[in-house]
TIRO-145940 format. One line per 4 residues: number of its first residue (from 1); their letters; for each residue x, y, z of N, C-alpha, C. Coordinates in steps of 0.02 Angstrom, whole numbers, plus 50000, padded with zeros to 5 digits. Layout:
BEGIN
NUM = a = X,Y,Z,X,Y,Z,X,Y,Z | ...
This chain:
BEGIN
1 = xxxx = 50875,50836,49240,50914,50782,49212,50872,50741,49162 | 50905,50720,49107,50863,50679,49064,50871,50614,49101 | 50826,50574,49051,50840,50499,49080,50901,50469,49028 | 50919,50484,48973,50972,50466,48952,51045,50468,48973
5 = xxxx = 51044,50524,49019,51102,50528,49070,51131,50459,49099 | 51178,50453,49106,51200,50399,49130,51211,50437,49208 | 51241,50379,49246,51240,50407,49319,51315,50441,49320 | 51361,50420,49302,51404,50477,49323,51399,50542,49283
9 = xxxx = 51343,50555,49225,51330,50610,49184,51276,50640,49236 | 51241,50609,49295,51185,50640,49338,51242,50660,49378 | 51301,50625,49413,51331,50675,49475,51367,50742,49451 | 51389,50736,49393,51424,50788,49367,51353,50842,49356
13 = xxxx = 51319,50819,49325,51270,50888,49316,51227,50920,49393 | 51228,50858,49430,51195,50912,49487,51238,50939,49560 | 51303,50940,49513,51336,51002,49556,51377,51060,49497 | 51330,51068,49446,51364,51114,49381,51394,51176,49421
17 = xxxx = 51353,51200,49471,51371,51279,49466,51456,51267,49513 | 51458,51220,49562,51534,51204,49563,51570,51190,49521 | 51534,51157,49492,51590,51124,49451,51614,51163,49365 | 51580,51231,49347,51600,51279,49308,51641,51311,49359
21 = xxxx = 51610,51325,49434,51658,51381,49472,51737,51355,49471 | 51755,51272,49467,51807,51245,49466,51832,51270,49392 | 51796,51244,49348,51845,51237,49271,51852,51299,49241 | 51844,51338,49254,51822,51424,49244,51848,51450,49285
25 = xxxx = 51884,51420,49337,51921,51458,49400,51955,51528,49353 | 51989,51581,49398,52023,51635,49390,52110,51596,49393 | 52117,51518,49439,52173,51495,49436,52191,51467,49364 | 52135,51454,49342,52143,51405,49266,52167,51464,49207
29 = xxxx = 52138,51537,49207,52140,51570,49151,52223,51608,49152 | 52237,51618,49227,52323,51641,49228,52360,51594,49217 | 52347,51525,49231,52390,51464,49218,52425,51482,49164 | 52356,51444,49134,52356,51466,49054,52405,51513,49012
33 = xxxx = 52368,51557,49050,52410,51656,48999,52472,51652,49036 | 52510,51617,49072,52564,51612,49108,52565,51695,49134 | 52517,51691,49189,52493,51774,49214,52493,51737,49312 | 52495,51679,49303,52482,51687,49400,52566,51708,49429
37 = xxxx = 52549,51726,49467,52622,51750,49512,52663,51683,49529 | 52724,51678,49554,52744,51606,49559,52729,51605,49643 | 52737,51685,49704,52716,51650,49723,52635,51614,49743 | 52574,51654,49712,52530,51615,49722,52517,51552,49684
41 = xxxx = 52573,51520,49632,52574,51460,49592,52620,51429,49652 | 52655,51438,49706,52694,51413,49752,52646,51378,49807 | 52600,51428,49835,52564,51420,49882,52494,51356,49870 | 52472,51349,49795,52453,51326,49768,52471,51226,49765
45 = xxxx = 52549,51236,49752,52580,51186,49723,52603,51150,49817 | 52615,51210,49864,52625,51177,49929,52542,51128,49958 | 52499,51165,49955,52434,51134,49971,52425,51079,49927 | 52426,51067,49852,52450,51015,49800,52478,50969,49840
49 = xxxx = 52543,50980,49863,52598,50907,49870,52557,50888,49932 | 52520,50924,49996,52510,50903,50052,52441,50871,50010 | 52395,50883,49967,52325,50837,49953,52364,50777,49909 | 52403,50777,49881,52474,50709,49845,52477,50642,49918
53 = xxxx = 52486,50668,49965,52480,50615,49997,52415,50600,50031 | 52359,50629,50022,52308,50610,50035,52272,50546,49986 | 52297,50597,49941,52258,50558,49852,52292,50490,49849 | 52375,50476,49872,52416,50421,49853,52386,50368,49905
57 = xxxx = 52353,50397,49970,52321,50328,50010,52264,50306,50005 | 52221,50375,49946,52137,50354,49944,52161,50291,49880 | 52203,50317,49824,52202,50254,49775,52216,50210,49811 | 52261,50194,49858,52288,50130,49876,52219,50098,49917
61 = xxxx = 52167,50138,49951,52098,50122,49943,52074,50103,49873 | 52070,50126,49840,52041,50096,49782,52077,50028,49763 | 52142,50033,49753,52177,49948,49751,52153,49900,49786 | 52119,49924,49880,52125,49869,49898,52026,49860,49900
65 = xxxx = 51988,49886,49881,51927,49897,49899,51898,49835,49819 | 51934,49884,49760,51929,49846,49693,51881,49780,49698 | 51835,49779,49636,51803,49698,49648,51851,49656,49611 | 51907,49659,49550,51935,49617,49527,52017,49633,49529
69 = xxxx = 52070,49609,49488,52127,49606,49469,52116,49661,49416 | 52065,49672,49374,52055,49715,49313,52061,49783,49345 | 52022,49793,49389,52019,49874,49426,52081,49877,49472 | 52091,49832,49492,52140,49838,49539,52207,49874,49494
73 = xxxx = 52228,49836,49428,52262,49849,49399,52271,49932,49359 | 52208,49957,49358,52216,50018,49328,52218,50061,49392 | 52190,50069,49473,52208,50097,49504,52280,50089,49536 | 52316,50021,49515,52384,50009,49535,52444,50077,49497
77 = xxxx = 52416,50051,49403,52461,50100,49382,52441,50175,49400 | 52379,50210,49412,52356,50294,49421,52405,50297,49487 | 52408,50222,49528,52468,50255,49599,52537,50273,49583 | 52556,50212,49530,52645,50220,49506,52643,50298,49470
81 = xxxx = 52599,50329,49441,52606,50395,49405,52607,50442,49464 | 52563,50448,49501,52570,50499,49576,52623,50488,49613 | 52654,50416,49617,52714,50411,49635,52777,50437,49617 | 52768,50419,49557,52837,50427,49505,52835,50502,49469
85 = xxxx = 52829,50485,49444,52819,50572,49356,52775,50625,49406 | 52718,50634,49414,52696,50671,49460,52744,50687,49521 | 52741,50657,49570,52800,50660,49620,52855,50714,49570 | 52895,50694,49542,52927,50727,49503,52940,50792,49516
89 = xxxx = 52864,50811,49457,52854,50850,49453,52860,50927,49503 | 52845,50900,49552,52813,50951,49587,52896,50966,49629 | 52931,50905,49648,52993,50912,49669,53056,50962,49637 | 53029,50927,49557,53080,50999,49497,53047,51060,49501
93 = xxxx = 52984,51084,49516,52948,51149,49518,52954,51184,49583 | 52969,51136,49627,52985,51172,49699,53066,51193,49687 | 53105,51148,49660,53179,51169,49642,53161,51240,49621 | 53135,51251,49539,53140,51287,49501,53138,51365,49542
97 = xxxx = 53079,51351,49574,53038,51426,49608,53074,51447,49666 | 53144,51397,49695,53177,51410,49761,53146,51415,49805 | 53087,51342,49821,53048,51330,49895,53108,51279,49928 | 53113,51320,50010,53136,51275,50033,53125,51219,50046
101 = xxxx = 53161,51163,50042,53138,51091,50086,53095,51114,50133 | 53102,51148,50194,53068,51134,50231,53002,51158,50229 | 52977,51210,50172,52918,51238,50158,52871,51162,50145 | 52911,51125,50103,52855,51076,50053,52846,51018,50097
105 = xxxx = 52916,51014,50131,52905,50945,50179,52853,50956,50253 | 52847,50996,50269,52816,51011,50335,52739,50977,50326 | 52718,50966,50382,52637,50945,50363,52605,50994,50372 | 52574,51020,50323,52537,51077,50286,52451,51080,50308
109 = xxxx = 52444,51123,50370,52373,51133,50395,52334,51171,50356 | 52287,51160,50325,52222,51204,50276,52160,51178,50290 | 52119,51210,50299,52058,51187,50292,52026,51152,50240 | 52058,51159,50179,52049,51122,50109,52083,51068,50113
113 = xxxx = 52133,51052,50133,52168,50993,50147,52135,50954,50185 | 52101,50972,50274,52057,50940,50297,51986,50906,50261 | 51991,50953,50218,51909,50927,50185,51940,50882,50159 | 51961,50881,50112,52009,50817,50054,52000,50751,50108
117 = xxxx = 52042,50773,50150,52046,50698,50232,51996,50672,50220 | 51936,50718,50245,51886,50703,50272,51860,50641,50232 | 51847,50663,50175,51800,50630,50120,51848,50561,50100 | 51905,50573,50110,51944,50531,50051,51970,50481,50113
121 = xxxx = 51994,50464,50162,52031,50465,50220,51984,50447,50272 | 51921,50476,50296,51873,50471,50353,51820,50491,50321 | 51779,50478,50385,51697,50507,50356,51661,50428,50327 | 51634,50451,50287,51602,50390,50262,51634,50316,50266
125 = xxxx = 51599,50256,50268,51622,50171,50246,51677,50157,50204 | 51729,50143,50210,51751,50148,50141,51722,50069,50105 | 51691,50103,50049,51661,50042,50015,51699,50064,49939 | 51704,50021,49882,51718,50029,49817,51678,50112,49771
129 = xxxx = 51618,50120,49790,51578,50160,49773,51609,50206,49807 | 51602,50220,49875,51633,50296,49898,51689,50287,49872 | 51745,50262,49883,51818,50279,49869,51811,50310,49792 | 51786,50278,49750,51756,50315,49666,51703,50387,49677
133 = xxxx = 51693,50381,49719,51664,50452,49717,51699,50500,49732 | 51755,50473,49763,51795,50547,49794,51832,50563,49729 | 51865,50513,49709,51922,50502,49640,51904,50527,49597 | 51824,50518,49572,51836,50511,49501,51816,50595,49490
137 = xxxx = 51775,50638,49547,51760,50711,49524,51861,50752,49527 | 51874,50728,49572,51953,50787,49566,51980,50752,49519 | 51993,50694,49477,52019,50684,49415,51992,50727,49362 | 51914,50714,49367,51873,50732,49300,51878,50803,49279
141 = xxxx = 51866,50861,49356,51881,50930,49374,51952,50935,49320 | 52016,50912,49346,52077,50927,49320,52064,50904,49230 | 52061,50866,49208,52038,50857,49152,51978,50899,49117 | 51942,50938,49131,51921,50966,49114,51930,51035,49097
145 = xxxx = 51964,51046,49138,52005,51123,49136,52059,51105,49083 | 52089,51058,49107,52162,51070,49070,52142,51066,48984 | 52093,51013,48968,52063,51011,48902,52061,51083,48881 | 52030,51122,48920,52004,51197,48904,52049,51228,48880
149 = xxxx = 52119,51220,48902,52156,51260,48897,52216,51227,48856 | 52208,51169,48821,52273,51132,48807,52295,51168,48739 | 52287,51223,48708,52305,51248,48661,52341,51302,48690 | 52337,51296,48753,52398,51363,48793,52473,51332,48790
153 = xxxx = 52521,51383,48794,52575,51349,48814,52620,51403,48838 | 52615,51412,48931,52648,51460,48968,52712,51446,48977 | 52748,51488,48944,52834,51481,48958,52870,51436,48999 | 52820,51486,49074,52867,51439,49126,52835,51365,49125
157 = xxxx = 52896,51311,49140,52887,51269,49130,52834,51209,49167 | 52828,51253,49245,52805,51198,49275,52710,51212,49278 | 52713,51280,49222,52649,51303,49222,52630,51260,49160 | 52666,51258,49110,52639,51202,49042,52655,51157,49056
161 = xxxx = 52671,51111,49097,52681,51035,49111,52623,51036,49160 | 52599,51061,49186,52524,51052,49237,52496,51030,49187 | 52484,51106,49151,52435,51067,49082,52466,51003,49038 | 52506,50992,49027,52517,50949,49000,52532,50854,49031
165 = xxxx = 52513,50876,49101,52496,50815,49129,52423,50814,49144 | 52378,50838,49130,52318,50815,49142,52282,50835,49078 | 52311,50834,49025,52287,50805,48956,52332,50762,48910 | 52364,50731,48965,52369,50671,48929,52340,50616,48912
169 = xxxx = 52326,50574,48858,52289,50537,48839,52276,50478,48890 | 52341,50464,48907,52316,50385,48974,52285,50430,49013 | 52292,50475,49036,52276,50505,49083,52183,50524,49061 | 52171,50542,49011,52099,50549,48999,52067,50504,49003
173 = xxxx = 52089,50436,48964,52081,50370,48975,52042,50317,49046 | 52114,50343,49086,52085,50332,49167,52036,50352,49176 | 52033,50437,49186,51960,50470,49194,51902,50443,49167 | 51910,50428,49111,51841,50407,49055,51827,50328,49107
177 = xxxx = 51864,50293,49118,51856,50240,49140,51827,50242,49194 | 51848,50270,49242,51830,50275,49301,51770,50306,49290 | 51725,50361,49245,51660,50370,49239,51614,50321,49234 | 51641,50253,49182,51619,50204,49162,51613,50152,49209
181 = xxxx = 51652,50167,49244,51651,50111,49323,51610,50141,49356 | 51601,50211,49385,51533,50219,49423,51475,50210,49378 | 51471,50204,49311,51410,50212,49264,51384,50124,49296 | 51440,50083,49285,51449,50017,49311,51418,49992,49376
185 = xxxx = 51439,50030,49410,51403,50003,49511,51347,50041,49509 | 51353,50082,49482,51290,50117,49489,51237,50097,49491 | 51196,50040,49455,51138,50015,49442,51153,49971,49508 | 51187,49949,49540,51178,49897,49599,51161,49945,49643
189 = xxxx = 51183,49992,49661,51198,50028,49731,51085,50051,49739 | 51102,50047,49796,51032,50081,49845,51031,50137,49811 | 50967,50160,49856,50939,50219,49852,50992,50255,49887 | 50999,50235,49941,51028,50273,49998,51120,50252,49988
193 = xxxx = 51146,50221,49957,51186,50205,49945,51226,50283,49889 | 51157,50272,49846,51188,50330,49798,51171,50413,49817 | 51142,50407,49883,51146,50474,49910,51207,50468,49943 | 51236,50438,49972,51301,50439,50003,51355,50461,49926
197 = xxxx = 51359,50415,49883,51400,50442,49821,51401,50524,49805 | 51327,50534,49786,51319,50601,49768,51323,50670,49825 | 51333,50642,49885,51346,50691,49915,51437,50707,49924 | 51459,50616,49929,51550,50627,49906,51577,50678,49864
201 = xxxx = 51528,50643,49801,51549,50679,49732,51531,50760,49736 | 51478,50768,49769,51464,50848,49762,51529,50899,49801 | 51527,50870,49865,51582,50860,49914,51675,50896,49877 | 51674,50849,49835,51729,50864,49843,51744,50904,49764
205 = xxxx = 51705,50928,49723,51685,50956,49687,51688,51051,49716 | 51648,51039,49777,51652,51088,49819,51733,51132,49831 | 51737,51073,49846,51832,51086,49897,51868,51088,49833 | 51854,51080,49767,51901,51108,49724,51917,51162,49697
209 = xxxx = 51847,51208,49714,51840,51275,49702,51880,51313,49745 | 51860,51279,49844,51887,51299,49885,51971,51321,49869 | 52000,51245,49863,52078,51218,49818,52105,51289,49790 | 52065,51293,49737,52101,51360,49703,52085,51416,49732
213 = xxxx = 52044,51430,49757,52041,51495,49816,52104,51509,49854 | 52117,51437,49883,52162,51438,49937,52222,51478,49914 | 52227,51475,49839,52290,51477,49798,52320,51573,49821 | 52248,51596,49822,52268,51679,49837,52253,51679,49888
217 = xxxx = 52260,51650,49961,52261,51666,50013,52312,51707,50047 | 52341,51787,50030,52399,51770,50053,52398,51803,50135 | 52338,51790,50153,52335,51812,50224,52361,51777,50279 | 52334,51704,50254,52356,51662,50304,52419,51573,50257
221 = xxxx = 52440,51549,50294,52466,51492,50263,52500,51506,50203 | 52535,51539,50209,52570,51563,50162,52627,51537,50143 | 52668,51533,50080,52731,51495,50094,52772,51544,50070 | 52846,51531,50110,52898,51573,50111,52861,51629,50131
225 = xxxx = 52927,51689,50088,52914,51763,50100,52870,51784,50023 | 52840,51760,49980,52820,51757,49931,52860,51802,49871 | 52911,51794,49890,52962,51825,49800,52994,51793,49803 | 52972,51747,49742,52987,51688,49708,53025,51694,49641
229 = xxxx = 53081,51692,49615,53093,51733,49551,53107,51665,49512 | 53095,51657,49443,53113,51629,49396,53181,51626,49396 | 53219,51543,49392,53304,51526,49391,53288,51480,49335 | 53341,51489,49299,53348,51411,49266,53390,51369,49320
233 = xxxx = 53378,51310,49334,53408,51264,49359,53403,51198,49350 | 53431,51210,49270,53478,51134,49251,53408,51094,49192 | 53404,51024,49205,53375,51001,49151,53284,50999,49163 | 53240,51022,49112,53174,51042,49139,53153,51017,49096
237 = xxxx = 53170,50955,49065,53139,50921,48996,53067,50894,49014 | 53021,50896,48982,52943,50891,49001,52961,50794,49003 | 52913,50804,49077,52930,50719,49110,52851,50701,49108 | 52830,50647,49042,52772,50646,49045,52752,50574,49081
241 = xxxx = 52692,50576,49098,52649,50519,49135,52671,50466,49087 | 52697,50395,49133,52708,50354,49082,52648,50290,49111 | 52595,50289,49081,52549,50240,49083,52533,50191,49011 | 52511,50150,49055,52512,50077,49018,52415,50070,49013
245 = xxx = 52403,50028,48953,52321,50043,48953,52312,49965,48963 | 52288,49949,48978,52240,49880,49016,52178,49865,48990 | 52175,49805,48975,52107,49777,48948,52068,49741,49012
């Protein structure tokens, strides 16, 4: 590491070889070529909605952990987007692909899901610093990939609206910010303080690789009978993140 690195440019670089295994995934390049199967884009999107409610209670950690009204406010709106447009999303893509209700609603056991818990949910203090450590690598991960690929545009719809919700500009925005906020605590935190961070951040960096693994599992946890066929059903107009930018 140089010394010009800033600190969230040190957690990102000393977990590279995860964190290429993430943005380089085999899930990112079929996305893309609109080549993954729907149902391993199903099985994918079920483990998705079950880490959706993990992620919607770690922000609401971040809301309440926040040192001001300023942070509070930008992790308020990243919740109304997971709530709202996101939520959405995944509800019109479960329509689209004919998952039953009861596939997506059930509480969804994975071992990748447990890790997510763990880190985000239990395990460590929750202090302002961890809760940003868990956040800001699975934002940055998704933004990074999707950048990679934002000159793709896969037919089906709920495969180019992935990409096209995590290169959206508020949406990069957040990310960038939230780098800038750990760049921020960073100089306060301990020694031992920022080994707790960097093991979060490595942590769950880890479990994103895991994440897309899970996606071709079709041995175990599987959803449905996996023939999933392409329907049109009804209006699929791209529902983008509607965020507001904050000073």
């Amino acid at each position: 590491m140089t010394t010009t690195e800033t600190f969230s440019e040190q957690l990102r670089a000393g977990c590279e070889a995860n964190w290429q295994a993430a943005t380089s995934h085999r899930f990112v390049a079929e996305l893309a070529n609109d080549e993954i199967s729907d149902a391993d884009y199903v099985r994918y999107l079920i483990l998705d909605y079950a880490f959706l409610d993990i992620l919607v209670a770690h922000v609401g950690q971040a809301v309440t952990t926040a040192p001001s009204m300023v942070e509070k406010r930008q992790y308020a709106g990243f919740l109304g987007v997971l709530t709202g447009d996101e939520d959405d999303y995944f509800l019109r893509s479960f329509a689209a692909m004919g998952v039953a209700e009861a596939d997506w609603r059930q509480p969804y056991d994975h071992a990748v899901v447990r890790g997510f818990h763990e880190i985000m949910l239990g395990g460590e203090r929750v202090t302002y610093a961890n809760v940003l450590a868990a956040l800001l690598p699975v934002e940055w991960v998704y933004l990074s990939w999707a950048k990679s690929v934002a000159d793709h545009a896969p037919a089906r719809f709920y495969l180019k609206e992935w990409i096209d919700l995590h290169t959206d500009l508020g949406f990069e925005a957040f990310v960038m910010w939230m780098a800038s906020e750990m760049d921020r605590i960073g100089s306060a935190l301990s020694a031992s303080e920022r080994r707790t961070v960097r093991g979060i951040f490595n942590k769950a960096v880890e479990l994103e690789v895991a994440f897309f693994n899970a996606a071709y599992e079709t041995n175990s946890g599987d959803a449905g009978n996996g023939s999933f066929e392409w329907q049109d059903r009804g209006d699929h107009r791209r529902h983008q993140r509607r965020w507001r930018t904050y000073s």
